[in-house]
C-alpha positions as CSV (number, residue, x, y, z in Angstrom):
1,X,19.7,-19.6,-3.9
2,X,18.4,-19.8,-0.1
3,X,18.4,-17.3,2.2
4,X,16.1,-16.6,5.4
5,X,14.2,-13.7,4.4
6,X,13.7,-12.5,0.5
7,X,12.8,-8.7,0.6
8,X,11.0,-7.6,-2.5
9,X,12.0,-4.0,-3.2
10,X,15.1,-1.7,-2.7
11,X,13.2,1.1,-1.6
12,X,13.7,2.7,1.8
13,X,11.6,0.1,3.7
14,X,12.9,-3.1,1.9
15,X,16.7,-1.6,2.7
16,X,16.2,-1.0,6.2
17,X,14.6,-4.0,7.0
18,X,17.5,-5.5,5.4
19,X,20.1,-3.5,7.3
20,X,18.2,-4.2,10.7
21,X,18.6,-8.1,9.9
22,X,21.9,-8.0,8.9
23,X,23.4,-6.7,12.4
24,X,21.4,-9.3,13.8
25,X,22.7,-12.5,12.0
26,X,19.9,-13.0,9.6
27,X,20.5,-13.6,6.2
28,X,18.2,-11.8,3.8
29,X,18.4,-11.1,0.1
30,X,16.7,-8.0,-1.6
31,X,15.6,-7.9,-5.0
32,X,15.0,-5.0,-7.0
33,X,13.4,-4.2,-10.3
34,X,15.4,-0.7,-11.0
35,X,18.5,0.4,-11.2
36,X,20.8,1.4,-8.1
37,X,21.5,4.3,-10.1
38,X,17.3,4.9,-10.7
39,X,16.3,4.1,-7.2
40,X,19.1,6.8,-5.7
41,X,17.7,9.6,-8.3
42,X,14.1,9.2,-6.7
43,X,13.6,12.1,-4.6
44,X,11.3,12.1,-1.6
45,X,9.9,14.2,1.1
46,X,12.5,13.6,4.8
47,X,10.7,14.6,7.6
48,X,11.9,12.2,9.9
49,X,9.7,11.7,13.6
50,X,11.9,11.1,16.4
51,X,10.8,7.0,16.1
52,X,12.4,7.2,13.0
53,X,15.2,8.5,14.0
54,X,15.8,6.0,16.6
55,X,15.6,3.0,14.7
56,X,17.9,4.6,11.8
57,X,20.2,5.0,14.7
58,X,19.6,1.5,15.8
59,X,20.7,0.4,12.5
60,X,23.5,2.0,12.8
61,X,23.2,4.2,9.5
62,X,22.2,7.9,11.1
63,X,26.1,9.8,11.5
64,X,24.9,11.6,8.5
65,X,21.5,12.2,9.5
66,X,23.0,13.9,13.2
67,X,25.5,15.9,11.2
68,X,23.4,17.1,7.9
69,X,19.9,16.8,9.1
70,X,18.1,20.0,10.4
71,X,16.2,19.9,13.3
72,X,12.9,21.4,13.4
73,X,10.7,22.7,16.8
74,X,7.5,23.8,14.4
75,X,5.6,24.7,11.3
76,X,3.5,27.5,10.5
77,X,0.2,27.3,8.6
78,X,-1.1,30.1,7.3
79,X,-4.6,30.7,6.4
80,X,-6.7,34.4,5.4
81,X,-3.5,36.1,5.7
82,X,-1.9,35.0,9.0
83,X,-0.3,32.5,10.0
84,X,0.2,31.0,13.1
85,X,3.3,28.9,14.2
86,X,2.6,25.1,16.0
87,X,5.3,25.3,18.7
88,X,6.2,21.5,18.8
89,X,8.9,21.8,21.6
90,X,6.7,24.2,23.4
91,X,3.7,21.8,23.6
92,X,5.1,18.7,24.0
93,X,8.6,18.7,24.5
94,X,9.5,17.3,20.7
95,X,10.8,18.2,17.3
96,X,11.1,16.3,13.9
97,X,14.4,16.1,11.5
98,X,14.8,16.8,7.9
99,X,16.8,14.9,6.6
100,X,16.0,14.0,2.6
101,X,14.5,10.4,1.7
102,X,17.4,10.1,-1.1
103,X,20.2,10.7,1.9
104,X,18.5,7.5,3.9
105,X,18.8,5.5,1.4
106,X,22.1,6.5,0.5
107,X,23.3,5.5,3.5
108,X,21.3,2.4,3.7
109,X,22.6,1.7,0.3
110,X,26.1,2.3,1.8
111,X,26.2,0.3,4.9
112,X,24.7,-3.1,3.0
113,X,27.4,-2.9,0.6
114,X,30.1,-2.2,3.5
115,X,28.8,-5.9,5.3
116,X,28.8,-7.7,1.9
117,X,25.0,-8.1,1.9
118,X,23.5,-9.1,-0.9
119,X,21.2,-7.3,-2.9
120,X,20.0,-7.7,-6.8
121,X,19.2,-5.1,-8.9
122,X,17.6,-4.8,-11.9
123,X,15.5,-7.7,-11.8
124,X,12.6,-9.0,-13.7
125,X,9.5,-11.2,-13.6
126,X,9.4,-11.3,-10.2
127,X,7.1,-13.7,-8.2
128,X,6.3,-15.0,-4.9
129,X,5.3,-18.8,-4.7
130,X,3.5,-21.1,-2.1
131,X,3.5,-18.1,0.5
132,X,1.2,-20.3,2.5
133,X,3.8,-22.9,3.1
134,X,6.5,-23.1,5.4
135,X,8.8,-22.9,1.9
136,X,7.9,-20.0,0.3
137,X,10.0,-19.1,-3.0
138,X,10.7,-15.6,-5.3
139,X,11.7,-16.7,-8.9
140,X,12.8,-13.6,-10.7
141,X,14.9,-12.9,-13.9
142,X,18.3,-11.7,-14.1
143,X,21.1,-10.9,-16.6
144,X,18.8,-13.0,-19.1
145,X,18.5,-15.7,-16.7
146,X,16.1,-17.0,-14.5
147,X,16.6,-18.0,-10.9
148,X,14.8,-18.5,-7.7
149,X,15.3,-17.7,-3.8
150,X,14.0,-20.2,-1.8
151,X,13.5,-18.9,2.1
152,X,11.2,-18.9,5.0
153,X,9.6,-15.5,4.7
154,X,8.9,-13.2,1.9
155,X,9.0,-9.2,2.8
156,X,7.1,-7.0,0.7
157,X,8.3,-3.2,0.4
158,X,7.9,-2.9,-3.6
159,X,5.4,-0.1,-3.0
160,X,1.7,0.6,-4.2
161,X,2.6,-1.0,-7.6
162,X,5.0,-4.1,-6.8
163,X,4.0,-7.6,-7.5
164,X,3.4,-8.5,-3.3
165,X,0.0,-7.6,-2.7
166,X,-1.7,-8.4,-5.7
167,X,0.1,-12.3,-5.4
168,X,-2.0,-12.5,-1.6
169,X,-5.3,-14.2,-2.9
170,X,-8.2,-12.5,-3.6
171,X,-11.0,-12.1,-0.8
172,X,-8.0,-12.5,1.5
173,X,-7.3,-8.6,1.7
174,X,-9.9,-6.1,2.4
175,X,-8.5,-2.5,0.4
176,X,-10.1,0.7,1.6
177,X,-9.2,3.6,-0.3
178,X,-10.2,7.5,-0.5
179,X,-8.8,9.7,-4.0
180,X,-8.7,13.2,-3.2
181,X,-10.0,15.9,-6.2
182,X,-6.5,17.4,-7.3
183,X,-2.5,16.8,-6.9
184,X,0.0,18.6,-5.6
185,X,2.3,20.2,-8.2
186,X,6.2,20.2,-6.6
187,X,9.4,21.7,-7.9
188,X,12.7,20.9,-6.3
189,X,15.1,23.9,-6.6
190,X,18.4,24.4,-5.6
191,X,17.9,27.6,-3.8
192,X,18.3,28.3,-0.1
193,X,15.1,28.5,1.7
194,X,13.6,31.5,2.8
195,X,11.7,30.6,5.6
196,X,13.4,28.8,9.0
197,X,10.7,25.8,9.5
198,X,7.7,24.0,6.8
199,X,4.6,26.5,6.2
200,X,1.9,24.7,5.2
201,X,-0.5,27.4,3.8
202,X,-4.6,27.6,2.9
203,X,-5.1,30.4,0.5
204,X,-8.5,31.5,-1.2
205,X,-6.2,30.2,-4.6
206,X,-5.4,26.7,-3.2
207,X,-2.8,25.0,-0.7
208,X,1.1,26.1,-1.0
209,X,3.3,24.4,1.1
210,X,7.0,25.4,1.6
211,X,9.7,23.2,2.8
212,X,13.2,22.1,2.3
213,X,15.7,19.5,1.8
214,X,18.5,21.2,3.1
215,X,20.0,24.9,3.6
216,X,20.5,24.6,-0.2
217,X,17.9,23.3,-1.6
218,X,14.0,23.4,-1.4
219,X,11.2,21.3,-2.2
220,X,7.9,24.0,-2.8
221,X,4.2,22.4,-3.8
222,X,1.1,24.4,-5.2
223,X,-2.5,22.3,-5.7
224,X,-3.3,22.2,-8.7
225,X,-6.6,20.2,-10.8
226,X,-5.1,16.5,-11.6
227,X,-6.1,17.6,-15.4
228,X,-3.2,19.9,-15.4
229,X,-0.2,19.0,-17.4
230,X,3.6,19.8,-16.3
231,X,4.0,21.2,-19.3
232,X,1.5,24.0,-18.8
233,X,3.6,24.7,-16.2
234,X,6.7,27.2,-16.8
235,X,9.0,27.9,-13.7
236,X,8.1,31.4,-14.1
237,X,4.2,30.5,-13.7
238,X,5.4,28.1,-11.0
239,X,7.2,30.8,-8.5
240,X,4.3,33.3,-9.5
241,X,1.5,31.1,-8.2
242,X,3.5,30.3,-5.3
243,X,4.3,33.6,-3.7
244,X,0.6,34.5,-4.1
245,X,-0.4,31.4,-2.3
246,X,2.0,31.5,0.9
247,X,2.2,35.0,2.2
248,X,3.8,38.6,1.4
249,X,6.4,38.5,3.5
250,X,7.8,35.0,2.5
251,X,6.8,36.1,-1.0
252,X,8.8,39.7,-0.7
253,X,12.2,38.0,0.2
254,X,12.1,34.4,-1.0
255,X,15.1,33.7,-3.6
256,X,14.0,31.3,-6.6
257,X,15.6,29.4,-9.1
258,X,15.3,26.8,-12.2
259,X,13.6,23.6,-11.3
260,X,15.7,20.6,-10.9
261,X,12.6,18.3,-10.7
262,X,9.3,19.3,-11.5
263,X,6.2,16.7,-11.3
264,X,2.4,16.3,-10.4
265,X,1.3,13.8,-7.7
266,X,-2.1,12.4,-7.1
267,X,-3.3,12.6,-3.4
268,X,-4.8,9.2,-1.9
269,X,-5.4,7.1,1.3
270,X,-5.2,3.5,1.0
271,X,-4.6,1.0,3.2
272,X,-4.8,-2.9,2.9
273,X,-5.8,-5.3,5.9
274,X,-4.1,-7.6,7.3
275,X,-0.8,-6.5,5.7
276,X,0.2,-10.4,6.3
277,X,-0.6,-13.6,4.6
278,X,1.1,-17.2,5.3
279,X,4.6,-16.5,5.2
280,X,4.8,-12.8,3.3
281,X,4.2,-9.6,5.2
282,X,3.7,-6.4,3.6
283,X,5.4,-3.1,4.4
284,X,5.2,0.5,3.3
285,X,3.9,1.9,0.6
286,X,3.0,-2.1,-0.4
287,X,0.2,-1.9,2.4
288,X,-0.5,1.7,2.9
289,X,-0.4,5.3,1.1
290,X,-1.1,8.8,3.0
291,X,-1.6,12.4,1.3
292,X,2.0,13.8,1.9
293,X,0.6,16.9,3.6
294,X,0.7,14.6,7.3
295,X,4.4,13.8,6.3
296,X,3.6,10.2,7.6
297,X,4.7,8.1,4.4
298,X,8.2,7.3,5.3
299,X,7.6,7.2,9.0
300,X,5.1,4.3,8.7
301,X,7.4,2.1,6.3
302,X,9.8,2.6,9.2
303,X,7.5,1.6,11.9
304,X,6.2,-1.1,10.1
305,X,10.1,-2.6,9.3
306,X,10.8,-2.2,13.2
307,X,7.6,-4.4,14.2
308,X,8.6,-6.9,11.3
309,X,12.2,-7.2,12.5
310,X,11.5,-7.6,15.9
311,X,9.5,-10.5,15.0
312,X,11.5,-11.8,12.7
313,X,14.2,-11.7,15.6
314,X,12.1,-13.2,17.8
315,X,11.6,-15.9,15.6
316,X,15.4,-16.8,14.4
317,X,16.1,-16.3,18.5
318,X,12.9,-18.2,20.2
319,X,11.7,-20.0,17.2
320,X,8.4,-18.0,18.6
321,X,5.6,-16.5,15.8
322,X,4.2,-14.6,18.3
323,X,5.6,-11.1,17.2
324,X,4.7,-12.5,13.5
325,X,1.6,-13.5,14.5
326,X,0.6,-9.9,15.9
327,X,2.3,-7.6,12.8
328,X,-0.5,-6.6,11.4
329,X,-2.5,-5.7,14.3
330,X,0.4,-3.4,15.6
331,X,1.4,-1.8,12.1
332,X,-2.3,-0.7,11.5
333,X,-2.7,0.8,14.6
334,X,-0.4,3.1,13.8
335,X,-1.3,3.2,10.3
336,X,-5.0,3.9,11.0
337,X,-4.1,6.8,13.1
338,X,-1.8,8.0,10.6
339,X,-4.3,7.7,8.1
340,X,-6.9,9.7,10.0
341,X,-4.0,12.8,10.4
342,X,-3.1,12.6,7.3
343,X,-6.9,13.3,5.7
344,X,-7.5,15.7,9.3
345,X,-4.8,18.1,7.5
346,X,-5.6,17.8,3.7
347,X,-9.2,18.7,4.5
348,X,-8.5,21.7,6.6
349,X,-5.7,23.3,3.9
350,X,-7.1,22.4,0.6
351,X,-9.7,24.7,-1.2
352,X,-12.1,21.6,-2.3
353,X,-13.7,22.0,-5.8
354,X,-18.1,22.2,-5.5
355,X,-18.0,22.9,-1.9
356,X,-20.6,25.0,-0.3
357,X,-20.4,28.5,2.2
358,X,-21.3,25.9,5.0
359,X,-18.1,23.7,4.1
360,X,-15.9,26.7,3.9
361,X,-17.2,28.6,7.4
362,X,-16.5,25.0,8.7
363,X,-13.0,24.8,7.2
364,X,-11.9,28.2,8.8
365,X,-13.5,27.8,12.4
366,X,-11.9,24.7,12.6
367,X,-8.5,26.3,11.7
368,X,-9.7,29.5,14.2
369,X,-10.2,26.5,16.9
370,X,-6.8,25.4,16.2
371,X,-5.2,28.8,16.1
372,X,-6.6,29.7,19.9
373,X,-6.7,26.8,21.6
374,X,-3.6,25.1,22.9
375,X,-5.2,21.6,23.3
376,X,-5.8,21.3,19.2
377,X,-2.4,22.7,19.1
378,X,-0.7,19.8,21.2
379,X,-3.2,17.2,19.4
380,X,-1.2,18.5,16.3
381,X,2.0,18.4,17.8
382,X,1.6,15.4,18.9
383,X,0.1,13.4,15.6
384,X,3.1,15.8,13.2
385,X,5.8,14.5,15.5
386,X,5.1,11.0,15.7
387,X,2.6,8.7,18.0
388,X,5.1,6.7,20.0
389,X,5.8,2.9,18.9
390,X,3.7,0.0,20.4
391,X,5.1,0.0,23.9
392,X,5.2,-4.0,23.4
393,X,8.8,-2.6,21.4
């Protein structure tokens, strides 16, 4: 099999990259380990910045996202009782979209099939050869039988545990990485959601956070010690831990209901540099994971698959590496500031274990600071909604 660019996961990163390449005459191929079925039923936050947005709409896959997506102006984070609401359209003229991670790729999903793209699920033994080469290669096993793609660049958006960055050689990669001390425990519920825009609350009993995937159906998280097991967790002693964690008033009229997904997630910040070697770039969760609570995960896949594709275009159009050359310096610039958001709002909302008086007077002056001053305000505006995309673009 030959193609121009093998993309190693069906994920929303590998998918979009895919869609973006298609509508511009490049043939790629994407392989996947699960299911269509498995990687639909994953369900993800969907805060979408406008960036996002904009290149969804550039791939022309976002009629669903304008009709079904809610638009949001704010969030409220609540801390000793009050809570105070971040006015993004107020301080700088922006808002974000929900619209759920399962919905994009839906419609990612959709559109391939629609243009006869290829893509190959269920595959197995995946690796990438001679990525140093001009001729790199993905042999893989399917159906019982063994194949390969031969092609001139490899993309990587199988995710923290997919076979791309662990084939770049060793001392090639420098990993930095920060674990955080407990895990967010989340329910999906198909209720509708009692409160108009995300609240992001620190209580004396942990962080709560309450947000939505639609005007059906909410997504709710609680902290919790990573020792916990979901089992020890009833829906009953879910909701009850919940209302006393995000506020009396949310707590007196909020509707609840059975879980439809239940599940504890670790919280970590990992990034690898450069997220290129030779011929195979790495995007998304492949290169880089942030704590949820900066809701920068699936916005920095995106960013990175518009910086690829653009030099990727460049290169089938101008037979120019020069946006190739550059990927990794413009993906972690976004990715480092990203990164530094990200841990900015898990250390001011979570209740850390073995902490000090000092660490806790620090904790709530800096969330007094934010409450009164309209400058730390628009500096959180600004990182929530979305630093803009290299202006090189």
């Amino acid at each position: 099999m030959r193609t121009q660019v093998a993309i190693i996961g069906a994920g929303p990163a590998g998918l979009l990259l895919g869609q973006l390449l298609h509508r511009a005459g490049i043939d790629a191929v994407i392989l996947e380990q699960r299911s269509r079925e498995y990687v639909l039923g994953r369900i993800r936050a969907g805060v979408l910045e406008p960036g996002t947005v904009e290149v969804l709409d550039y791939a022309g896959v976002s009629k669903r996202l304008h009709s079904d997506g809610l638009t949001h102006d704010g969030i409220e984070i609540g801390f000793e009782g009050r809570r105070h609401r971040i006015d993004f359209k107020d301080l700088i003229g922006s808002s974000v979209t929900v619209y759920g991670q399962t919905e994009i790729t839906r419609d990612l999903m959709e559109a391939r099939a629609a243009g006869g793209a290829v893509s190959l699920y269920e595959v197995h033994d995946v690796a990438v050869h001679d990525i140093a080469s001009h001729s790199p290669k993905v042999s893989f096993v399917r159906n019982g039988v063994a194949d390969t793609i031969e092609c001139d660049f490899i993309a990587g958006c199988d995710g923290f545990h997919g076979v791309s960055r662990p084939s770049i050689p060793a001392g090639a990669l420098t990993l930095h990485e920060r674990t955080y001390p407990f895990g967010w425990l989340g329910v999906l519920a198909d209720v509708p959601p009692s409160w108009p825009e995300l609240i992001y609350a620190n209580s004396d009993r942990g962080f709560a956070l309450a947000s939505m995937r639609s005007p059906t159906r909410v997504r709710c998280y609680v902290q919790c010690p990573l020792q916990d097991r979901i089992e020890e967790w009833s829906d009953g002693r879910f909701w009850d831990e919940f209302r006393r964690r995000i506020g009396g008033d949310v707590a007196e009229r909020m509707i609840t209901g059975p879980s439809i997904e239940k599940g504890i997630a670790p919280l970590r910040s990992f990034v690898a540099e450069p997220m290129q070697f030779g011929n195979l770039f790495l995007a998304g969760d492949a290169a880089h994971i942030v704590p949820p609570t900066g809701a920068k995960g699936l916005n920095l896949a995106a960013s990175d698959v518009w910086y690829l594709y653009q030099g990727l275009r460049e290169f089938y159009r101008e037979r120019s590496r020069a946006g190739l050359d550059r990927y990794s310096q413009r993906c972690l610039g976004r990715v480092w500031k990203a990164a530094r958001f990200s841990w900015w709002m898990t250390t001011q909302l979570h209740r850390f274990p073995g902490t000090d008086a000092f660490h806790d007077k620090i904790q709530a002056a800096e969330l007094d600071y934010l409450f009164s001053s309209r400058a730390a305000q628009c500096s959180l505006a600004e990182n929530y909604v979305g630093l803009p995309l290299d202006p090189r673009s």
